[in-house]
N, C-alpha and C positions, 0 to 999 in steps of 0.2 A: 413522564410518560409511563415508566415502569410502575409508579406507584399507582396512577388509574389503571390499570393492568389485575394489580392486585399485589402486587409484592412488596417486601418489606426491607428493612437495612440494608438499601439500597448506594453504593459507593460506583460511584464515576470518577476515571480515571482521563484525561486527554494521553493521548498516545502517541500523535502524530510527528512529537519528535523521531521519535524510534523508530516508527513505520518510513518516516523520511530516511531515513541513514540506513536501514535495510534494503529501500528498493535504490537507492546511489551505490552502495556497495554490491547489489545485484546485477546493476545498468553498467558499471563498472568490470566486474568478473566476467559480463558477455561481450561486452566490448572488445575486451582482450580475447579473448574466445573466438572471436569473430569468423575467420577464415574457416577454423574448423567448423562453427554451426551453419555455417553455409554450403559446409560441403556435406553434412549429415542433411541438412535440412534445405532452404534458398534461403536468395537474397530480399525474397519477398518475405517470407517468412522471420528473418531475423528485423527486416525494415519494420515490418509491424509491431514485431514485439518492442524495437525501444525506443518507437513513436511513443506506444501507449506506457512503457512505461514513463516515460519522459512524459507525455500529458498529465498523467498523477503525481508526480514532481512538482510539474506548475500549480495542481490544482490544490497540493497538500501543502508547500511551502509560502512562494512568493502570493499567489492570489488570493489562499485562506479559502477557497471554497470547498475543499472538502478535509471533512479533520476525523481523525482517527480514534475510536474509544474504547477502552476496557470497562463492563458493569457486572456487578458482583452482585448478585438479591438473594433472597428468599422469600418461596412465596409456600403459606401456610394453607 
């Protein structure tokens, strides 16, 4: 896709180990967090945030539908 685009020395990278172990170790530190972001924030508010991030969990790990990527071009 980059290259019909126009650009050149093009490098892709998959990512989505990293991105996976980032947003666990995110979902993680708020967890713990918890009682305090509910009391900055609600409990609706922290439900949402680690619904969604726990749905890109599923969708980045176990189910493979979404994958994570680094591209590196140049376009002349």
């Amino acid at each position: 896709m980059l290259k019909d685009a126009g650009f050149d020395d093009v490098i892709a990278e998959d990512r989505t180990d990293q991105f996976v172990k980032v947003l666990q170790k995110e979902l993680d530190s708020l967890e713990k967090e918890k009682d305090d972001f509910i009391s900055d924030f609600s409990e609706e508010d922290y439900d949402e945030i680690v619904s969604g991030w726990k749905s890109k969990l599923v969708r980045s790990s176990s189910a493979g539908e979404q994958r994570w990527g680094l591209f590196i071009a140049t376009k002349k």
